[in-house]
mmCIF file of the N, C-alpha and C atoms, coordinates in Angstrom:
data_MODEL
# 
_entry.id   MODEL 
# 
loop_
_atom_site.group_PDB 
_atom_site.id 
_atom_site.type_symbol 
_atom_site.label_atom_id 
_atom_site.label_alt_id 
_atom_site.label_comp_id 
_atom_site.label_asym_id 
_atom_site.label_entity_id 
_atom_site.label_seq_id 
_atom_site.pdbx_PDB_ins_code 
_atom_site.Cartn_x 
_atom_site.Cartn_y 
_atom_site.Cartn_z 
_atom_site.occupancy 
_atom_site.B_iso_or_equiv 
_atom_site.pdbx_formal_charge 
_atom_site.auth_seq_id 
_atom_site.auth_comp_id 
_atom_site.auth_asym_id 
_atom_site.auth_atom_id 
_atom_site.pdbx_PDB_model_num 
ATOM 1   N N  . UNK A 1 1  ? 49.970 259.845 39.134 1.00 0.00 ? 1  UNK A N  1 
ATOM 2   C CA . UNK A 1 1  ? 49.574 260.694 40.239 1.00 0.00 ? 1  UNK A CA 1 
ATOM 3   C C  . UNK A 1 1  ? 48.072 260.539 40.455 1.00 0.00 ? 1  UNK A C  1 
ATOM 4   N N  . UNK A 1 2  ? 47.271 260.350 42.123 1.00 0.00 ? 2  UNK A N  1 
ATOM 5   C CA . UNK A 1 2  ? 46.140 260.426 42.205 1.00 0.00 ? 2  UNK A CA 1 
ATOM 6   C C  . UNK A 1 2  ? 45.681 261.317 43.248 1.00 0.00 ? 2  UNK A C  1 
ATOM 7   N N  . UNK A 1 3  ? 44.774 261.555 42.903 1.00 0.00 ? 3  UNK A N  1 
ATOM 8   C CA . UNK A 1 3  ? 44.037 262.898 44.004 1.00 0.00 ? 3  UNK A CA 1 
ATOM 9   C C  . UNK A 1 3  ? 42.681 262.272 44.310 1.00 0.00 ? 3  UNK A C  1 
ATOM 10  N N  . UNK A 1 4  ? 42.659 262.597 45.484 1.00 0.00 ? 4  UNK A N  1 
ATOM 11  C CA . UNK A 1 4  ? 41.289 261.985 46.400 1.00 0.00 ? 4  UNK A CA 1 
ATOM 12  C C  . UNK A 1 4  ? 41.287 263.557 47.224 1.00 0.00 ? 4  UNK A C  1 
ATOM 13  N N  . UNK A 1 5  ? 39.930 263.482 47.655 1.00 0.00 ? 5  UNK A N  1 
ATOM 14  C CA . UNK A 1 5  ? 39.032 264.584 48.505 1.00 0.00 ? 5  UNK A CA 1 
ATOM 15  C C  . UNK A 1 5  ? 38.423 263.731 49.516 1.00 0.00 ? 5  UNK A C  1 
ATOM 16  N N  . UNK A 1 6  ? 38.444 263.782 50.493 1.00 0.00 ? 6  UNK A N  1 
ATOM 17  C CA . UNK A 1 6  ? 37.470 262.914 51.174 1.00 0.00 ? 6  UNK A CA 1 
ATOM 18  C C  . UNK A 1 6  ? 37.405 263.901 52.987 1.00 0.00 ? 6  UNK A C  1 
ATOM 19  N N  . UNK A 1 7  ? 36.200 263.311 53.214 1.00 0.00 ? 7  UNK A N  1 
ATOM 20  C CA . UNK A 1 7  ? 35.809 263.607 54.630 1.00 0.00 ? 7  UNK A CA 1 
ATOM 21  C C  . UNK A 1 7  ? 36.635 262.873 56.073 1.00 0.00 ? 7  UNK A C  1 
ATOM 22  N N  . UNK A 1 8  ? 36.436 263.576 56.455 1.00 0.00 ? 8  UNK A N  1 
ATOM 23  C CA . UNK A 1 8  ? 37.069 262.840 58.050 1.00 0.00 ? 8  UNK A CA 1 
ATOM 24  C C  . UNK A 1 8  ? 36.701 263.366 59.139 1.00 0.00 ? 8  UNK A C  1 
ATOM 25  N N  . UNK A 1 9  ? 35.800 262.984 59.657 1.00 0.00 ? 9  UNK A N  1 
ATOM 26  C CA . UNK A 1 9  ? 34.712 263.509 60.949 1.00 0.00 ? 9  UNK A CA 1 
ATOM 27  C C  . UNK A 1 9  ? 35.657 264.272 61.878 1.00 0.00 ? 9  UNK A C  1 
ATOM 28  N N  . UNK A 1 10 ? 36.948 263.426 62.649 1.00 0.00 ? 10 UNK A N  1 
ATOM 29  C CA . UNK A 1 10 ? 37.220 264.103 63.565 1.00 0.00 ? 10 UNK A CA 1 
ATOM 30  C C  . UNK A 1 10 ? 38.297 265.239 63.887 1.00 0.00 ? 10 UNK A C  1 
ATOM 31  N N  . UNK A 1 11 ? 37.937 265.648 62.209 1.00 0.00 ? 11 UNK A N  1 
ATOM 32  C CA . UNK A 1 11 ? 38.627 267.180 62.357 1.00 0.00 ? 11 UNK A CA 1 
ATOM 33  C C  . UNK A 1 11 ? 37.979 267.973 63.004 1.00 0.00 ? 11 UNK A C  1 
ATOM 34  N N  . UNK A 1 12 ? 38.361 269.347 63.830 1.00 0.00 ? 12 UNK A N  1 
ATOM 35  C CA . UNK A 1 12 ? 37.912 270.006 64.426 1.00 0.00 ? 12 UNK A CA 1 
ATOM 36  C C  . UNK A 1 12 ? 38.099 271.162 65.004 1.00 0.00 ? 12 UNK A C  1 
ATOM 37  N N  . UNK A 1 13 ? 39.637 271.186 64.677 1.00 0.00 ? 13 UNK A N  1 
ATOM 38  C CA . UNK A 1 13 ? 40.412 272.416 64.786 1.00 0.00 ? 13 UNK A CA 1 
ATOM 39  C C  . UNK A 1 13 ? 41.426 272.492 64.209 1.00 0.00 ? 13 UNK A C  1 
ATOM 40  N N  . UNK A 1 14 ? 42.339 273.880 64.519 1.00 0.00 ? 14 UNK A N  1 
ATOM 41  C CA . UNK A 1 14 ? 43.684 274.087 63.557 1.00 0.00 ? 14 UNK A CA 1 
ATOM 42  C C  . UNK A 1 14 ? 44.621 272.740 64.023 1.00 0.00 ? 14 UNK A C  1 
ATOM 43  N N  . UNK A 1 15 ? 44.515 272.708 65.172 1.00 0.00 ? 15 UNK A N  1 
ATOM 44  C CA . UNK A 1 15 ? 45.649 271.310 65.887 1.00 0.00 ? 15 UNK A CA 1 
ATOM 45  C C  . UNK A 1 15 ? 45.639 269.875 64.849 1.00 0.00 ? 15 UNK A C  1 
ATOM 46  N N  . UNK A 1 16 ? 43.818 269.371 64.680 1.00 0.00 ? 16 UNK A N  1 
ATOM 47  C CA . UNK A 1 16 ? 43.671 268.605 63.635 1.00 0.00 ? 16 UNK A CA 1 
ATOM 48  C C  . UNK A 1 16 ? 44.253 268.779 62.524 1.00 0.00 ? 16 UNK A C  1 
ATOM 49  N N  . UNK A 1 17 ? 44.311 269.720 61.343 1.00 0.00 ? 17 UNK A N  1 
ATOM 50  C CA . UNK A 1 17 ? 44.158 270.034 60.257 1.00 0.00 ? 17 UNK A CA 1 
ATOM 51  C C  . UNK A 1 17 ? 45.723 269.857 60.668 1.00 0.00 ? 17 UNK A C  1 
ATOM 52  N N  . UNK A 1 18 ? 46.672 270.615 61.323 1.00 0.00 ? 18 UNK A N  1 
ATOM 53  C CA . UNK A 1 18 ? 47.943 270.123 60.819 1.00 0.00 ? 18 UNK A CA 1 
ATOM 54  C C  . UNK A 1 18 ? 48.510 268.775 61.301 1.00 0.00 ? 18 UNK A C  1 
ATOM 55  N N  . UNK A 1 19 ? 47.936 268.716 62.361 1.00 0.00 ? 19 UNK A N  1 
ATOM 56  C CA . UNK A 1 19 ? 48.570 266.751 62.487 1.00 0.00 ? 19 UNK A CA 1 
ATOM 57  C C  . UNK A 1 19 ? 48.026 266.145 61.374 1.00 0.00 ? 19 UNK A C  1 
ATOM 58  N N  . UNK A 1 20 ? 47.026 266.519 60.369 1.00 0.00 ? 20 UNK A N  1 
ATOM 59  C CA . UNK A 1 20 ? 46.545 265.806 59.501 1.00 0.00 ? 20 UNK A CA 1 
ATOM 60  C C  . UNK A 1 20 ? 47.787 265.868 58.176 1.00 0.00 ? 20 UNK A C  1 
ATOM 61  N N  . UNK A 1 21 ? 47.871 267.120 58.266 1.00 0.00 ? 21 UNK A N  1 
ATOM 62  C CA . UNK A 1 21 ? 48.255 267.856 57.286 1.00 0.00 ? 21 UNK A CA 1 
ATOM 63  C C  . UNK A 1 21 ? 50.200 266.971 57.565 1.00 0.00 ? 21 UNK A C  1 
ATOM 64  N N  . UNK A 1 22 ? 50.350 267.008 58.284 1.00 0.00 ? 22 UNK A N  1 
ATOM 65  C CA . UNK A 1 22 ? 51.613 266.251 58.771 1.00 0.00 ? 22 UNK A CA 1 
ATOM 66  C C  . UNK A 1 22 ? 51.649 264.707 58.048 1.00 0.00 ? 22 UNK A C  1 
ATOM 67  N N  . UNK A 1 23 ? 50.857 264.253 59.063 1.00 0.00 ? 23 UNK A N  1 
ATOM 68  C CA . UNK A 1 23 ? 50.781 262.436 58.695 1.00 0.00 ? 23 UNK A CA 1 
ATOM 69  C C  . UNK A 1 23 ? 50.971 262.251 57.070 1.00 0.00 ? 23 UNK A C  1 
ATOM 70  N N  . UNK A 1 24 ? 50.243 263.221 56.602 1.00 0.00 ? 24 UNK A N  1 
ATOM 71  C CA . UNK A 1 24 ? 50.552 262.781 54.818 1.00 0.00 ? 24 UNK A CA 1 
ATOM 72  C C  . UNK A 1 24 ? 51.880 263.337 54.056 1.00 0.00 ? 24 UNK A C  1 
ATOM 73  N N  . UNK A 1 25 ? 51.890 264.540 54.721 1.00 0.00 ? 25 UNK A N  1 
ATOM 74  C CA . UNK A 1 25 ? 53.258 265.296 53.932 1.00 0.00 ? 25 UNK A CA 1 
ATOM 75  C C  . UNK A 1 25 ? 54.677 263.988 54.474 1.00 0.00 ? 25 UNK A C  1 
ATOM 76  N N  . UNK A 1 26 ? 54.418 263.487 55.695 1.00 0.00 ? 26 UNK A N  1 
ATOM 77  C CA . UNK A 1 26 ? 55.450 262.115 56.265 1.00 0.00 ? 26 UNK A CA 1 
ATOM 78  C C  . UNK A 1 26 ? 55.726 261.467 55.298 1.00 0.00 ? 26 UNK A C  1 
ATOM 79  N N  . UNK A 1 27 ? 54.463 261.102 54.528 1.00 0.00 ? 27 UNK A N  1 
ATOM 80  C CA . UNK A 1 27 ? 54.663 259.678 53.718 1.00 0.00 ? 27 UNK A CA 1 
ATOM 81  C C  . UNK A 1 27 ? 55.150 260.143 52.078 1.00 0.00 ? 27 UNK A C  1 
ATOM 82  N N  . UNK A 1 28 ? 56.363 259.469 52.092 1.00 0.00 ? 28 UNK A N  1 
ATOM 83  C CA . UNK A 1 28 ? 57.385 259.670 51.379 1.00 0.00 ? 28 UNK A CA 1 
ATOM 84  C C  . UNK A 1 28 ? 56.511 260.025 49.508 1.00 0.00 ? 28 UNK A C  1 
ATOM 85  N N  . UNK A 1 29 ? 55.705 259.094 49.256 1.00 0.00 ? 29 UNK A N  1 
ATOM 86  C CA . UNK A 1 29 ? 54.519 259.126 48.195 1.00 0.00 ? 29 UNK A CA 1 
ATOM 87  C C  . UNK A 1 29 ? 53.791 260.689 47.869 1.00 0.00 ? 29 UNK A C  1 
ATOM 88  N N  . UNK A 1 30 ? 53.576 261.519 48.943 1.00 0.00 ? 30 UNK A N  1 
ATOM 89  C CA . UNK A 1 30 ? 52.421 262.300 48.872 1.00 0.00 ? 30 UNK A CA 1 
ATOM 90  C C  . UNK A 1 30 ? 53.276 263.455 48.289 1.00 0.00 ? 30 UNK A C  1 
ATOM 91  N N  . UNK A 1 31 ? 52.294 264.776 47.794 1.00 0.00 ? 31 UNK A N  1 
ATOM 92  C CA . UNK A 1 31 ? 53.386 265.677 46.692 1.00 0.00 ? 31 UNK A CA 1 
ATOM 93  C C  . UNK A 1 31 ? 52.402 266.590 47.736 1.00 0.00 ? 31 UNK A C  1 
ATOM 94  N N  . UNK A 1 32 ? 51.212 266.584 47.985 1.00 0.00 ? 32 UNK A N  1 
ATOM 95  C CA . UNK A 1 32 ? 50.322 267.491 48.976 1.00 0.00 ? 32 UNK A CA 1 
ATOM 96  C C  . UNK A 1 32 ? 49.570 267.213 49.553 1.00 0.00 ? 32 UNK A C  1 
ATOM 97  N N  . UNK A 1 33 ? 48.561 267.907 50.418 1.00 0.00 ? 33 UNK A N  1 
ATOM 98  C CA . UNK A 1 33 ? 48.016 267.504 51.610 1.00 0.00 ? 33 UNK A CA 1 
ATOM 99  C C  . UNK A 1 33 ? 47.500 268.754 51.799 1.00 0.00 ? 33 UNK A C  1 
ATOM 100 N N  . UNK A 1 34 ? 46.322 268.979 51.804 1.00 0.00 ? 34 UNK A N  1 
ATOM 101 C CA . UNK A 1 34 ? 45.776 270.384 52.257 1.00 0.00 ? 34 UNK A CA 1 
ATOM 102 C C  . UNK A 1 34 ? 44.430 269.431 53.054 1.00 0.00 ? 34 UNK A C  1 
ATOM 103 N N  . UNK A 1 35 ? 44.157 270.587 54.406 1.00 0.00 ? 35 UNK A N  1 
ATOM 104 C CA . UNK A 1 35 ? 43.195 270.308 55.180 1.00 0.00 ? 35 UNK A CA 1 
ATOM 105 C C  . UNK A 1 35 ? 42.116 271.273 55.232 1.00 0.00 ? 35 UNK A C  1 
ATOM 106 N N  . UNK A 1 36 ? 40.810 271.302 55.164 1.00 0.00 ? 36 UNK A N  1 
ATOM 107 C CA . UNK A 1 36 ? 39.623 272.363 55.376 1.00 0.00 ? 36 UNK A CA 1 
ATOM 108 C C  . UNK A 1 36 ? 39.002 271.888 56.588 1.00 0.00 ? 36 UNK A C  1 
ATOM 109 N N  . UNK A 1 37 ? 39.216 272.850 57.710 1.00 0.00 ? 37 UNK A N  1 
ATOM 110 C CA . UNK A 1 37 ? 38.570 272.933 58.660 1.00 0.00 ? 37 UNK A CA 1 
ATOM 111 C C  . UNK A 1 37 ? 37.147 272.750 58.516 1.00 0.00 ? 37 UNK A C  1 
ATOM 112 N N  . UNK A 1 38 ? 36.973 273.729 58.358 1.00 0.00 ? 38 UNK A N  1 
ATOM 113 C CA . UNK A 1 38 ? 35.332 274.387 58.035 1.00 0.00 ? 38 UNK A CA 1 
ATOM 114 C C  . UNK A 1 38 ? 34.392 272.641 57.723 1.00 0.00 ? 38 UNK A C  1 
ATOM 115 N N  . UNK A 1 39 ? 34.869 272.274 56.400 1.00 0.00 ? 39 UNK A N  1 
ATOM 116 C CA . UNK A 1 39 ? 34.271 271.333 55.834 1.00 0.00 ? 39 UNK A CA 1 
ATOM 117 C C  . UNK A 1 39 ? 34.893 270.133 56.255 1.00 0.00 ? 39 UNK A C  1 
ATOM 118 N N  . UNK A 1 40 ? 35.566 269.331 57.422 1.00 0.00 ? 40 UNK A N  1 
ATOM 119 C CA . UNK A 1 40 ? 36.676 268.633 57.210 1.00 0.00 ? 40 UNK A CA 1 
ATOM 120 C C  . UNK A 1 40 ? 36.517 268.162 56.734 1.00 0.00 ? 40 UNK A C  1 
ATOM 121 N N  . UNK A 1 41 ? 37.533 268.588 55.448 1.00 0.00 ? 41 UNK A N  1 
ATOM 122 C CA . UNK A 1 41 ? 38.031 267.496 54.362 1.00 0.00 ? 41 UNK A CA 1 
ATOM 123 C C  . UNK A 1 41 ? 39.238 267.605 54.323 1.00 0.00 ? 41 UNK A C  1 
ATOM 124 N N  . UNK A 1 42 ? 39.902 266.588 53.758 1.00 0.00 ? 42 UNK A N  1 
ATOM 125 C CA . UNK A 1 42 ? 41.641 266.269 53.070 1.00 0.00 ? 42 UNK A CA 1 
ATOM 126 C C  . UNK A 1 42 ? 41.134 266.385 51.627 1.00 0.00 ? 42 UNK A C  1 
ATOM 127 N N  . UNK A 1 43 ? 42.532 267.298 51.046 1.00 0.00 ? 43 UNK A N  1 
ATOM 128 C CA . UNK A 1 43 ? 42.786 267.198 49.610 1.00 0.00 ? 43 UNK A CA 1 
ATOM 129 C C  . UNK A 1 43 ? 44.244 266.372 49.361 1.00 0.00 ? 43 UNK A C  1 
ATOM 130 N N  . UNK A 1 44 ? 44.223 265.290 49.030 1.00 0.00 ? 44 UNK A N  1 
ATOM 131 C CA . UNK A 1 44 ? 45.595 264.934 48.935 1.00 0.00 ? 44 UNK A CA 1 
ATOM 132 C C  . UNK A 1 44 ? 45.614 264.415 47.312 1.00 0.00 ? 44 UNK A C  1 
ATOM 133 N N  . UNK A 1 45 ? 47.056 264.647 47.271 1.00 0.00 ? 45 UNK A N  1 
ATOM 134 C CA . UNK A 1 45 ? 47.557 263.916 46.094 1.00 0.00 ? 45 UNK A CA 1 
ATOM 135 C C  . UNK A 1 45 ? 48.667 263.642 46.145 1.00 0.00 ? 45 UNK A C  1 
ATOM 136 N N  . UNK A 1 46 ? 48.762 261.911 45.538 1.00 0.00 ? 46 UNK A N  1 
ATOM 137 C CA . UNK A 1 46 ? 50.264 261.299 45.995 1.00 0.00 ? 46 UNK A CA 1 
ATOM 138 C C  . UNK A 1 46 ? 50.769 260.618 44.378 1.00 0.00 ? 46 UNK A C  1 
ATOM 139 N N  . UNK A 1 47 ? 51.742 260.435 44.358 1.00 0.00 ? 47 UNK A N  1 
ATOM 140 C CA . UNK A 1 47 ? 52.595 259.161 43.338 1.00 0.00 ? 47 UNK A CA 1 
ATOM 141 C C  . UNK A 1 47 ? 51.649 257.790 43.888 1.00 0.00 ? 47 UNK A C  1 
ATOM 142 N N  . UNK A 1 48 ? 50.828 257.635 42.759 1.00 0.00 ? 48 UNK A N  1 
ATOM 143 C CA . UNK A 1 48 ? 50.594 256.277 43.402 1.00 0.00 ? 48 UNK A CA 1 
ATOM 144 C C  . UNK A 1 48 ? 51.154 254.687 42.323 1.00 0.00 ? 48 UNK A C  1 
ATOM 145 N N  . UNK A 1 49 ? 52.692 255.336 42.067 1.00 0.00 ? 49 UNK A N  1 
ATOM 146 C CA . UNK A 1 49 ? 53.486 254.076 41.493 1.00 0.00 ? 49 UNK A CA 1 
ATOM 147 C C  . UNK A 1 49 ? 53.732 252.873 42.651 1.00 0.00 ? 49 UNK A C  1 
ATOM 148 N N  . UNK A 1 50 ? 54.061 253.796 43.644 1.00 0.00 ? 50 UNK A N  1 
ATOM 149 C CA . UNK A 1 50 ? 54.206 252.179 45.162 1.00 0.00 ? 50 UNK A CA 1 
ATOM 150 C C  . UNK A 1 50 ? 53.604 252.665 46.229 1.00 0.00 ? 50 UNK A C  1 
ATOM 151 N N  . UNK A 1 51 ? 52.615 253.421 45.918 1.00 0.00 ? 51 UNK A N  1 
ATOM 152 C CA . UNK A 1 51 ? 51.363 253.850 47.384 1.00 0.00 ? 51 UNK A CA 1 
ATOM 153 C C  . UNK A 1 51 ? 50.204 253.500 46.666 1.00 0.00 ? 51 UNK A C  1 
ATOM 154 N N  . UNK A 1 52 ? 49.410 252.879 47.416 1.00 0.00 ? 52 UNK A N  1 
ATOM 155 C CA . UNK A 1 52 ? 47.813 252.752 47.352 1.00 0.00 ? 52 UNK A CA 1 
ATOM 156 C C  . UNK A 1 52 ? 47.134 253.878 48.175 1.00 0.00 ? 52 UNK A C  1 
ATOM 157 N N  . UNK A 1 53 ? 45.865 253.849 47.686 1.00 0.00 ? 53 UNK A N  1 
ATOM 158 C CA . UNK A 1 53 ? 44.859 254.932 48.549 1.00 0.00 ? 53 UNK A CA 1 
ATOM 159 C C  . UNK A 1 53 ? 44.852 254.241 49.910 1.00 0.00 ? 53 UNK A C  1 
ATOM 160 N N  . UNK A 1 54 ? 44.884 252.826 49.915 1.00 0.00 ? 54 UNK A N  1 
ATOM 161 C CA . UNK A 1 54 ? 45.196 252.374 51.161 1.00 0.00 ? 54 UNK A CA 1 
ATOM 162 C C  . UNK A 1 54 ? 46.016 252.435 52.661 1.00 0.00 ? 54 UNK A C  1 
ATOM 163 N N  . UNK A 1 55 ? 47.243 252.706 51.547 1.00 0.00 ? 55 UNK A N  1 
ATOM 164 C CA . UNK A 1 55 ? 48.074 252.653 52.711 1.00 0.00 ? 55 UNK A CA 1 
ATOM 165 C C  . UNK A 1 55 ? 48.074 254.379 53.061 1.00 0.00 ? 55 UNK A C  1 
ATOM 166 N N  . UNK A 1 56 ? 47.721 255.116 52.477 1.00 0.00 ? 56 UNK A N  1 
ATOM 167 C CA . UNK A 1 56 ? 47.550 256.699 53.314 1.00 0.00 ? 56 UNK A CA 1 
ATOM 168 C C  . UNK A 1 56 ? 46.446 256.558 54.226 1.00 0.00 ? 56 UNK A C  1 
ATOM 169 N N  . UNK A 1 57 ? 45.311 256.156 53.903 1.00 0.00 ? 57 UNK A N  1 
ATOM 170 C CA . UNK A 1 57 ? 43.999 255.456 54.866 1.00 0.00 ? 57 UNK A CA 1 
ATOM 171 C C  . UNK A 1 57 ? 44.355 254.934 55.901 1.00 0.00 ? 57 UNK A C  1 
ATOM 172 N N  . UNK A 1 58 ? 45.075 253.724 55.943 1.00 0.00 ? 58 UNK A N  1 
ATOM 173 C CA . UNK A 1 58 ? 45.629 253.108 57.130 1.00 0.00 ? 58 UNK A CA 1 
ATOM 174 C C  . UNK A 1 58 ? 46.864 254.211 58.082 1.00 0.00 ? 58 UNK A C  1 
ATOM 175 N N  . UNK A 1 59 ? 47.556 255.042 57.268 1.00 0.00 ? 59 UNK A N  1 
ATOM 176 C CA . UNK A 1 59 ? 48.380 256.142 58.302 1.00 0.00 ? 59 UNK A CA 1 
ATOM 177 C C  . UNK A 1 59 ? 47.287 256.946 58.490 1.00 0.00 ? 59 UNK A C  1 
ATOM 178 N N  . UNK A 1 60 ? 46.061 257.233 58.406 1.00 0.00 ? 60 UNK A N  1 
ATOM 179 C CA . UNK A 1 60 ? 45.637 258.249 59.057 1.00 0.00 ? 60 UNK A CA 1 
ATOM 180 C C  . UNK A 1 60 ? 44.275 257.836 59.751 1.00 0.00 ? 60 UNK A C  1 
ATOM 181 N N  . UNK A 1 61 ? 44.310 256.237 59.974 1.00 0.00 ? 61 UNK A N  1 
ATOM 182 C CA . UNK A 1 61 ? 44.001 255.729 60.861 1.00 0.00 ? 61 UNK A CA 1 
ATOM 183 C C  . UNK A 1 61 ? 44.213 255.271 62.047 1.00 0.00 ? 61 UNK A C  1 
ATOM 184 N N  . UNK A 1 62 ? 45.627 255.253 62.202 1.00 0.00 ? 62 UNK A N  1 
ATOM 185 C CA . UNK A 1 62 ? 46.502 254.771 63.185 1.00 0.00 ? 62 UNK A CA 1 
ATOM 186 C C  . UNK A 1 62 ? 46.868 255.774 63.906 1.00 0.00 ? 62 UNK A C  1 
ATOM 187 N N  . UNK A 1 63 ? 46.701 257.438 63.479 1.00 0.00 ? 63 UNK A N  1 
ATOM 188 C CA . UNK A 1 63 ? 46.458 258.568 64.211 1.00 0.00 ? 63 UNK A CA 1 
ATOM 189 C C  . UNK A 1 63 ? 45.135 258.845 64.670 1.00 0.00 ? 63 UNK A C  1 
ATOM 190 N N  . UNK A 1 64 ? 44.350 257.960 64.639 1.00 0.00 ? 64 UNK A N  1 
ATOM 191 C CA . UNK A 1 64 ? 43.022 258.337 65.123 1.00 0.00 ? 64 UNK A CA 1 
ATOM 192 C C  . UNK A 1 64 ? 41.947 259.483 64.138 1.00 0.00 ? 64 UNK A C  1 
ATOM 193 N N  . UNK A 1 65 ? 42.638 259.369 62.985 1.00 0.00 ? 65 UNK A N  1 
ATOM 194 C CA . UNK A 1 65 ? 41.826 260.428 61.782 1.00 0.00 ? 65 UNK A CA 1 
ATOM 195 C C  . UNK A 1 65 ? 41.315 259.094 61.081 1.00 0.00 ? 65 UNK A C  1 
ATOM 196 N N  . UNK A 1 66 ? 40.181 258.786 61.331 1.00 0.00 ? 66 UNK A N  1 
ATOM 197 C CA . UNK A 1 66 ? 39.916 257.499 59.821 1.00 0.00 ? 66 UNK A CA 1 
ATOM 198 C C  . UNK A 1 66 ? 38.888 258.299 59.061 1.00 0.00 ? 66 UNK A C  1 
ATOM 199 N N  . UNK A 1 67 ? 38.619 258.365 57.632 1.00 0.00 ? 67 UNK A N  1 
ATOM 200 C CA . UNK A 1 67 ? 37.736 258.968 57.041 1.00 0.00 ? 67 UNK A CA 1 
ATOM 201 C C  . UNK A 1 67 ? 36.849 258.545 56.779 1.00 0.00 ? 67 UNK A C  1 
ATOM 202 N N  . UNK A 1 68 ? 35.803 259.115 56.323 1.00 0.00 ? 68 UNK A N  1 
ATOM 203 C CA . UNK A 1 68 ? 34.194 259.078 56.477 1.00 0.00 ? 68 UNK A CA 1 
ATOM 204 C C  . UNK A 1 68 ? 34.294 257.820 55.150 1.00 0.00 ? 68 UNK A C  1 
ATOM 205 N N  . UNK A 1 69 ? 33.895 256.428 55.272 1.00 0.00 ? 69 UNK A N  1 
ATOM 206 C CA . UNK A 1 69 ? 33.869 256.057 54.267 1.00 0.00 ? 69 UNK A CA 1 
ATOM 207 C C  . UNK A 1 69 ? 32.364 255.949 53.507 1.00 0.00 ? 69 UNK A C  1 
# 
């Protein structure tokens, strides 16, 4: 299991935080997904036996959320 925190500029409201909050809970890998407005950040943590940090990066790029690298 791995947990990452990271930024993502174009959060900005509740609408963000749950399409965010969506795109990860989708991917079959992830166990959670919490979003902070305030600070946008993602808290996620997934199984990463057949997910990379990558491939959650790339789904929440392809929604137009890419994070602050």
């Amino acid at each position: 299991m791995q947990t990452k925190t990271i930024t993502i500029p174009a959060i900005s409201c509740v609408h963000c935080k749950n399409r965010v909050e969506k795109i990860m809970k989708d991917l079959e890998a992830v166990v959670s997904a919490e979003v902070t407005v305030e600070t946008k950040t993602l808290h996620v943590a997934w199984d990463d036996s057949n997910t990379s940090w990558h491939d959650l990066q790339a789904a929440l790029e392809q929604a137009g959320y890419p994070p602050e690298s």
